[in-house]
VOKOL-83733 format. One record per residue: x, y, z of N, C-alpha, C, O, CB in turn; residue in three letters. Coordinates in steps of 0.1 Angstrom, whole numbers, plus 5000, padded with zeros to 4 digits. Atoms other than C-alpha are relative to their C-alpha. Glycine has a CB too. Layout:
<nodes>
XYZXYZXYZXYZXYZala;...
</nodes>
This chain:
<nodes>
501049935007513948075149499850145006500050175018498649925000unk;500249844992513148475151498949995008498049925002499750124990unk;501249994991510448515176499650124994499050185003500350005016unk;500849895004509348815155499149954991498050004991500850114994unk;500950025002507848615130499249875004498249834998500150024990unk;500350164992507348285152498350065004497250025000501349955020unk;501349974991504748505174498950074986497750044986500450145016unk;500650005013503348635140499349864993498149844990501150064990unk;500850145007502648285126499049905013498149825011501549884992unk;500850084992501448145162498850074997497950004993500349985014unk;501349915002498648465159499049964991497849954993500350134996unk;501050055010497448365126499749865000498749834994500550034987unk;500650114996497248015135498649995011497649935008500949945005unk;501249984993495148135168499050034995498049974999500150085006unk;501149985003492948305146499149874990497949844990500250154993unk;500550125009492348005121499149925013497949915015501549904992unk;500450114992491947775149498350055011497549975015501449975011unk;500949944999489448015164498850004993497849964999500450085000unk;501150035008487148035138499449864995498149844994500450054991unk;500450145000487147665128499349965010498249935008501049914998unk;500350054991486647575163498650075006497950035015501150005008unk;501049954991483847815170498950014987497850064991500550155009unk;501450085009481547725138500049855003498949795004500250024981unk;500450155003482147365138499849945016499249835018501349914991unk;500550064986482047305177498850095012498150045021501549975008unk;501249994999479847565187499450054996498550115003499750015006unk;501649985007477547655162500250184995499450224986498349995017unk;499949875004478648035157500150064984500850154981501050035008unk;499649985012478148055122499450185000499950284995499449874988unk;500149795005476448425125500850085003501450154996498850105006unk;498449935000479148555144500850024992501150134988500749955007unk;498849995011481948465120499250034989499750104980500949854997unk;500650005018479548455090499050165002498750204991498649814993unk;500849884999477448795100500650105004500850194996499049995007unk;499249864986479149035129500950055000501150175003500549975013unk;498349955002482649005121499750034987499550154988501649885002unk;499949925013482249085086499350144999499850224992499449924990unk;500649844997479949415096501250115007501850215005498549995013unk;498449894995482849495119501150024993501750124994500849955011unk;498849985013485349455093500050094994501150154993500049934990unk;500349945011484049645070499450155004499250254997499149904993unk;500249844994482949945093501450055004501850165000499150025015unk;498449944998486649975108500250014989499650114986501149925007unk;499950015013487449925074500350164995501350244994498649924994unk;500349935006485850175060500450165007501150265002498749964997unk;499549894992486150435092501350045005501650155007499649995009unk;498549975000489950365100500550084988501050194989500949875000unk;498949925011491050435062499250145000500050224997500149914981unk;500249865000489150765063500150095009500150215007498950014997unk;498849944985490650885097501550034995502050144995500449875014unk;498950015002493750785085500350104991501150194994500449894997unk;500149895010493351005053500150155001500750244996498849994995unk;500449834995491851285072501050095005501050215004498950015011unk;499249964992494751305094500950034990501050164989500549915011unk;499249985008496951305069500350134990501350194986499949904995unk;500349925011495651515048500050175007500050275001498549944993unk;499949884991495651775075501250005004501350075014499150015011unk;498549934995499251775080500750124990500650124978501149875000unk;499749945004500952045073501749984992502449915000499650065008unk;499150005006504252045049501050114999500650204992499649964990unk;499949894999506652285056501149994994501850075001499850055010unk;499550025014508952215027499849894992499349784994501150005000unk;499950125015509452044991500849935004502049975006500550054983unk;499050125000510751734999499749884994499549764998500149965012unk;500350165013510351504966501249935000502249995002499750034982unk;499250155000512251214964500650024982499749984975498549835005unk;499549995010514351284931500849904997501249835005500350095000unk;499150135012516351054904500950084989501950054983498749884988unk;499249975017517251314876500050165002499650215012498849954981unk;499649854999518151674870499050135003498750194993500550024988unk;500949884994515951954885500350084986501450064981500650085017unk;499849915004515152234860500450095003500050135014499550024998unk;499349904993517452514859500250104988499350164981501449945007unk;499649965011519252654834499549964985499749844982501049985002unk;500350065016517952624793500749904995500249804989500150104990unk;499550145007520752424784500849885005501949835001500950044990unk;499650104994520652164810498849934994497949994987500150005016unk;501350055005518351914801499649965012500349945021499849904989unk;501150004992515451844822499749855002499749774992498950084994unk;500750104998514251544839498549975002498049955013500549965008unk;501349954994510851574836499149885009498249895017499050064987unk;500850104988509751264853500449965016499749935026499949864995unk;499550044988511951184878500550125011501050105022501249914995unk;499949884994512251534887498950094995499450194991501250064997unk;501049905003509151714879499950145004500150175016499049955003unk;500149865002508452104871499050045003498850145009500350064989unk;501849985002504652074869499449925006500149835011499449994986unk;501150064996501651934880500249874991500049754994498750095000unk;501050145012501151714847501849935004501549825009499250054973unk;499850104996504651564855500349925011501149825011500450004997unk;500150064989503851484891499249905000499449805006499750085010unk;500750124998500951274883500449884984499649804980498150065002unk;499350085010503351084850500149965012499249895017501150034990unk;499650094983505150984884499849935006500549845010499950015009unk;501250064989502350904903499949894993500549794997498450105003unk;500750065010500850724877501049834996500649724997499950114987unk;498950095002504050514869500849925012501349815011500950084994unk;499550044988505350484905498749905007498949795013500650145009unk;501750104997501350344914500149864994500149765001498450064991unk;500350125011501150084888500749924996500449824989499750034990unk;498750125009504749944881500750025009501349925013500950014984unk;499150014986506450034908501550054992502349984988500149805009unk;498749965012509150244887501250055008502350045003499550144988unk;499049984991511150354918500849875008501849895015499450095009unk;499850124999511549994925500749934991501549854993499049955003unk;499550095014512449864892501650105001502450054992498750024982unk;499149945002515450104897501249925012502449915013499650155001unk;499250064987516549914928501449894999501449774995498849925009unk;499050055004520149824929500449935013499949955024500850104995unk;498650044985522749624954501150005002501949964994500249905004unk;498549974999525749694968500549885006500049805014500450125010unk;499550144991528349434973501550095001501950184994500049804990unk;498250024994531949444986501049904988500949784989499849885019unk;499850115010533849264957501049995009501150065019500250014984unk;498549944999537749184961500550034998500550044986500749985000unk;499549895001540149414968499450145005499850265001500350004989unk;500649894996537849614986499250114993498650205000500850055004unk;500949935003535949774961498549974997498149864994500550064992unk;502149955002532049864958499550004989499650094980499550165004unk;500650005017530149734929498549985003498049925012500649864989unk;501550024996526449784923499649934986500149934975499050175004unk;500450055013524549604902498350015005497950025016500749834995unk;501750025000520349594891499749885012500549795016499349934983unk;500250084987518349414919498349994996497450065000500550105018unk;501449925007514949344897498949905010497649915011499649964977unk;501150124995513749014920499150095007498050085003500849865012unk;501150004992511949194945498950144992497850164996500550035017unk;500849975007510749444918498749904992497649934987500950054994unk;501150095010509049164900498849925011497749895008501049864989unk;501050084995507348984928499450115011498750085020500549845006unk;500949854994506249324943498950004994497849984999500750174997unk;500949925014504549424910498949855001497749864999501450044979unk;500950065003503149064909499349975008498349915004500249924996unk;501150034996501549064941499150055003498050005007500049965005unk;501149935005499949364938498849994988497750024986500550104999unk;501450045017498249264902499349885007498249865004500949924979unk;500950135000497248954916499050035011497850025010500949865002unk;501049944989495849074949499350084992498150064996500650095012unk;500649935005494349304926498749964994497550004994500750054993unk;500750115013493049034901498849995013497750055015501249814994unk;501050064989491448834935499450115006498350065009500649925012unk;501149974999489749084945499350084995498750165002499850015008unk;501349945005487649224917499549924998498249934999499850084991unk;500550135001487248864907498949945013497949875010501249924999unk;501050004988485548834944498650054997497550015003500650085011unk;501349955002482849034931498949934998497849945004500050064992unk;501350075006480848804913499049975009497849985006500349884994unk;500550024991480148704952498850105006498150085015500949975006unk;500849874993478249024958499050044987498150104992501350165006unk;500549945008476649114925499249854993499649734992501250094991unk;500950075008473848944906498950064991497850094996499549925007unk;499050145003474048894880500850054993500750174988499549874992unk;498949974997477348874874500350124986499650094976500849865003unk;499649955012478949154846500649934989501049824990500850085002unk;498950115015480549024813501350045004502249965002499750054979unk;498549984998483649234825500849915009501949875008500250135006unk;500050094988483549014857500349834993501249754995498250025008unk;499350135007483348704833501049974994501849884996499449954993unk;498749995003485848794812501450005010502349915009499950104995unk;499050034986488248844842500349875001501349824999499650035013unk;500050184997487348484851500749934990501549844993498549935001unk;499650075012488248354816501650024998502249924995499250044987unk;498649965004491948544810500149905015500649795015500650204998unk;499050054987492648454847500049835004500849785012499650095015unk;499650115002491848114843499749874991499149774993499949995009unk;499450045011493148014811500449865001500249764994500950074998unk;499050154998495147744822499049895005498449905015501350025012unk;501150114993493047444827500749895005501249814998499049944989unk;499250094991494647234851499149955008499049995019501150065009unk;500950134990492046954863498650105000498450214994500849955021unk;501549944996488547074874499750075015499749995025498949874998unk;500149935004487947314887500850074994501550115004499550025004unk;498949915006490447534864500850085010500350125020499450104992unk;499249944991493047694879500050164998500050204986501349944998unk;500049905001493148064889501550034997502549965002499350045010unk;498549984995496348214882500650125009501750145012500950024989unk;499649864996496048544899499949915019500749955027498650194993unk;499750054989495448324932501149885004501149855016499049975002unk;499050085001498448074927501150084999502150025001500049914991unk;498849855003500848454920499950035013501050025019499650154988unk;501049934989499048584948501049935012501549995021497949954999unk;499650094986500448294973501850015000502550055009499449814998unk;498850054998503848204960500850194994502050204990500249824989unk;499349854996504648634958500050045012501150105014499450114994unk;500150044991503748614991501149995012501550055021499649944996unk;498750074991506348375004501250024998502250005005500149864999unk;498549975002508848504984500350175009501350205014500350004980unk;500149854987508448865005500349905013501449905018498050115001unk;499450054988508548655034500949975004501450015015499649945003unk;498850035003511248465026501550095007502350105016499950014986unk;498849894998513448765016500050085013501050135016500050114988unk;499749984985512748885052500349945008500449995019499350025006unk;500050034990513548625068501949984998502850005006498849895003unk;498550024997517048525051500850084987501650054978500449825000unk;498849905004518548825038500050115013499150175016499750094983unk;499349994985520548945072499650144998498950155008501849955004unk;500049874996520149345067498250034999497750125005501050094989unk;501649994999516249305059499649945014499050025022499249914987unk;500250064991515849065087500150095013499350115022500749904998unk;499749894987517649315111499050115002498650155013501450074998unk;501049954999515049545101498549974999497650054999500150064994unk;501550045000511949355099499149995014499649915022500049854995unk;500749984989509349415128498949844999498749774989499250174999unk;501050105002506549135138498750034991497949974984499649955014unk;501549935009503949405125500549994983499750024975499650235005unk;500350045014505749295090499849914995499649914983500550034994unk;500250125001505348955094498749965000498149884993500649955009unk;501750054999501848935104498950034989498249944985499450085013unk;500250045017500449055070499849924993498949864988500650024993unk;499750125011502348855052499549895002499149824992501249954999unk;500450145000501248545069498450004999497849914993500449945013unk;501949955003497348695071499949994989498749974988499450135003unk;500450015011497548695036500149924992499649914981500250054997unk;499250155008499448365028498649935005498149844998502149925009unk;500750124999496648205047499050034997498249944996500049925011unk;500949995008494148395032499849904985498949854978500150125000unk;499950085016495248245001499949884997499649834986501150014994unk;499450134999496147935013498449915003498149814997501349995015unk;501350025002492147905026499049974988498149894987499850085005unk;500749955009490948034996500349874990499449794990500350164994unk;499650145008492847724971499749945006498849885000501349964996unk;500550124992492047484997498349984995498049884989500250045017unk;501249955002488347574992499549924986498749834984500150155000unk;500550015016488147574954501049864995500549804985500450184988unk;500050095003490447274951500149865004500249784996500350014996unk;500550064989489947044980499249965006498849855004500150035003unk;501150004990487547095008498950104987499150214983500650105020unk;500749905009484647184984499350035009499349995021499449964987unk;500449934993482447414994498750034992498850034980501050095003unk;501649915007478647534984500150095000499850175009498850005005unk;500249875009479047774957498850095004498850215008499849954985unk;501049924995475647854963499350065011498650165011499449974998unk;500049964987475347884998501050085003500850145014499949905008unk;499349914996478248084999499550134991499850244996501549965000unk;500249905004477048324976498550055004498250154999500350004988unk;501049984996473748334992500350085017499850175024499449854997unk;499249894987475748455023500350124998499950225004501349975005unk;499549845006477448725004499250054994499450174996501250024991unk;501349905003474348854987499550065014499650185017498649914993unk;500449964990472948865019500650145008500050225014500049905005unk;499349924990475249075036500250154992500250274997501449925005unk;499849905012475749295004498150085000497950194996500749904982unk;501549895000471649405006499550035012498550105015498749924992unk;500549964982471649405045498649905005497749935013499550215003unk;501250074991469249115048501149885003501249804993498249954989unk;499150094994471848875062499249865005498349855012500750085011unk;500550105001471348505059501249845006502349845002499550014984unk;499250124999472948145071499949884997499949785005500150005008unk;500250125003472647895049500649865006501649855013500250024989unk;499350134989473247555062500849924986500449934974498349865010unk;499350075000475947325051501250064992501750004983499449904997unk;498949895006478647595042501649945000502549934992500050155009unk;498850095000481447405056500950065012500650175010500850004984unk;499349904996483747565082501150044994501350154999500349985009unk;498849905005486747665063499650134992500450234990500949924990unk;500449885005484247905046500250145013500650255011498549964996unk;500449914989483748085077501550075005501750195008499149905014unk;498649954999487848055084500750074990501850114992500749905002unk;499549945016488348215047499250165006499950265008499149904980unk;500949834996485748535059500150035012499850155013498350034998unk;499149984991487148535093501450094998501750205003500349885003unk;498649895002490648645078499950094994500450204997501249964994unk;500449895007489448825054500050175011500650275011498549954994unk;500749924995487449015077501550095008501950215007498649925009unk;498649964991490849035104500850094989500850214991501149855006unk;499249925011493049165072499450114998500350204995500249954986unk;500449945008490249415064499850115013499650235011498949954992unk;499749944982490549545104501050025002501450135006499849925012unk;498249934996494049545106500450094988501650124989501549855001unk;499249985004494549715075499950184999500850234992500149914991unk;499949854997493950095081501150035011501950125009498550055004unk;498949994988496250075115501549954997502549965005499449905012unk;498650075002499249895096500750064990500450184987499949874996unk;498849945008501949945075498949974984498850074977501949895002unk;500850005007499449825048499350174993499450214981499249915007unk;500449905006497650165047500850084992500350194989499550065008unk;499349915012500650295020498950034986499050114977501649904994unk;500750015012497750194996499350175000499250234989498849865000unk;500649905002495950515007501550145004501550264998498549995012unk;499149944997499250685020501250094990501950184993500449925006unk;499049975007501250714987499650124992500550194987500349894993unk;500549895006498950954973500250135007500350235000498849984999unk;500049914992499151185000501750005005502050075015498849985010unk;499349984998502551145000501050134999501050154987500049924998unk;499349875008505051504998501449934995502050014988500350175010unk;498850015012508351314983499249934990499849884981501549925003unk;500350065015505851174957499250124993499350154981499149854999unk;501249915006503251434951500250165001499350245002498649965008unk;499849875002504951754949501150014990502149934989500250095013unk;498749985012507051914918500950075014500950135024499550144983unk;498149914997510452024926500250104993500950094983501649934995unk;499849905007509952374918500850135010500550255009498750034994unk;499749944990511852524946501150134995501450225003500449905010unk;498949895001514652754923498950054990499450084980501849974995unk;500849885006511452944907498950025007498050085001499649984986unk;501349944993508852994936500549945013501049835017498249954994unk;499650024983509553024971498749925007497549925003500250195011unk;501450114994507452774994500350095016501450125021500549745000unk;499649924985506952965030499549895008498349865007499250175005unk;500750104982506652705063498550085001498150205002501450065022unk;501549974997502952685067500150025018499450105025498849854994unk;499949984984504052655106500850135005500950175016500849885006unk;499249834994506152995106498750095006497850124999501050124983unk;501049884996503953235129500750114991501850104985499950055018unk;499749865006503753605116500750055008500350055019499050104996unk;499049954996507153775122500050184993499750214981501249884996unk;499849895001507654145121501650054995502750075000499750045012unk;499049985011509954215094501050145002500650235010499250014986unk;499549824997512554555094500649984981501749924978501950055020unk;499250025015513254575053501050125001501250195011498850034983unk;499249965003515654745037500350155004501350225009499949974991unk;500349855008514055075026499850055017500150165019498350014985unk;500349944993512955105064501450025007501650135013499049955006unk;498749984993516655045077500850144992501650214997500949834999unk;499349925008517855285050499850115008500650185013499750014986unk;500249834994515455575066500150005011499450095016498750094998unk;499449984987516955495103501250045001501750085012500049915007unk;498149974997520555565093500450024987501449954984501149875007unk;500049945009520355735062501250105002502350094996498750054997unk;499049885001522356055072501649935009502650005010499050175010unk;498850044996524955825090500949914988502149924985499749915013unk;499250045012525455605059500550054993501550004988499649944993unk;499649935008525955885038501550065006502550074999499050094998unk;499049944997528256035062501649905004502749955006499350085012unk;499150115000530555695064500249994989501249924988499749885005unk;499950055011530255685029499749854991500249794982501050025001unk;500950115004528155425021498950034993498050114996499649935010unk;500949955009525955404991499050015004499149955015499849954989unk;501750004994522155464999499350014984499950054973499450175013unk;501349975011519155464974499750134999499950184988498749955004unk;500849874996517655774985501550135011502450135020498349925015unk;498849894996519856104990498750065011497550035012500850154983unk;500949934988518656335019499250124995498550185003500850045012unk;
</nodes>
């Protein structure tokens, strides 16, 4: 076994076991159910706006977009306008498309070695598709979370609930954006663990995520179809905490406490991780700048002011020598 994501999955076990053990043996339900969720949610909120800030204060000292298709040039080339953008309006097509579907992904090919030594690529859409699905579904779970914080609840909020769970599989109904959510998941994990050139690149900081979020998930179905849990007393927690009069109803259960435990840990680790791309991609310069570099010069914002010698001044230092070498000048004497 890799010991990169071994010590990754012992961690998130620690933390599970942690939380269980320290509501149900000693009593700490405000801690896990009050403290850590304030702390969560202040790192939270204060990491990703550091992170931003910093970012946002870097300087760029060239166009370096990340291109697919033909740069404008000449009239009777044709233009790529998305995958090479001229303008503003098609930097945020891009944006917009590369955000939401993951369109630089869906392009993603693989190389193989055939026989006879040559190099054949072909489309590569698997990890396009379970990319795309576990962003929608992470997406889904948590506006669907809301309902926990808001009373009473929106109709947009119910509706959500109804598309996403359609499928009626036993009582309580089955979610599907939390059943996508898990098994997209494992399949990212997976493909890190046994495809040999990902693997070689995979760090423990990309393991640990993944598994923080598998057992987020893995808590969360347990919960709703399992170990039940008081609906009301858990939303009587999450009101609470949402109006700042913070409350501990009794007989919640501990896996509640181990479900807002990880939470809370995912919502701490995720400004410091590889995670923060969510705020990162925006502020990215190969996504968020046109490629207009053969009709407007871009100057290094880091160049200090340099003392120039132009033309016209070199001309009037050696004017009467160029003439006399026979070298054209602008200006006769």
């Amino acid at each position: 076994m890799s010991t990169k994501y071994m010590y990754s999955l012992i961690a998130v076990i620690v933390l599970v076991l942690l939380a269980y053990v320290g509501v149900e043996a000693a009593g700490l339900q405000i801690f896990f159910g009050v403290v850590i969720p304030y702390l969560a949610i202040i790192t939270f909120v204060g990491g990703f706006i550091y992170r931003v800030m910093e970012w946002s204060r870097s300087p760029v000292p060239f166009r370096i977009p990340t291109t697919c298709g033909q740069q404008k040039s000449l009239p009777w080339i044709k233009h790529d306008k998305v995958d090479n953008p001229f303008t503003a309006v098609g930097v945020v097509i891009r944006m917009f498309l590369e955000i939401l579907f993951f369109r630089s992904l869906f392009r993603n090919t693989k190389c193989e070695l055939s026989e006879g030594g040559k190099i054949s690529y072909r489309w590569e859409k698997w990890l396009w598709l379970f990319s795309l699905a576990f962003h929608w579904s992470f997406l889904v779970v948590l506006i669907r979370h809301l309902r926990f914080f808001l009373e009473p609840v929106p109709a947009s909020l119910q509706f959500l609930e109804k598309i996403d769970g359609f499928v009626q599989v036993g009582l309580p109904g089955l979610f599907l954006s939390g059943a996508v959510l898990l098994v997209a998941a494992v399949f990212l994990f997976l493909r890190r663990v046994y495809i040999p050139q990902v693997r070689y690149i995979s760090l423990a900081a990309d393991f640990f995520p993944l598994f923080l979020i598998i057992s987020v998930a893995l808590s969360g179905i347990l919960m709703r179809y399992f170990a039940k849990v008081d609906i009301v007393g858990a939303k009587e927690l999450t009101m609470g905490l949402a109006t700042f009069h913070p409350t501990i109803p009794e007989g919640i259960g501990g896996i509640f406490y181990v479900h807002v435990f990880l939470v809370s840990v995912l919502l701490a680790y995720f400004p410091f991780s590889k995670l923060m791309h969510l705020g990162g991609v925006f502020l990215s310069p190969t996504r968020n700048l046109p490629n207009n570099t053969r009709a407007y010069r871009h100057i290094n914002p880091w160049n200090p002011p340099v003392k120039v010698h132009t033309y016209q001044e070199y001309e009037d230092d050696f004017r009467e020598r160029m003439i006399e070498a026979g070298l054209p000048v602008e200006k006769e004497l």
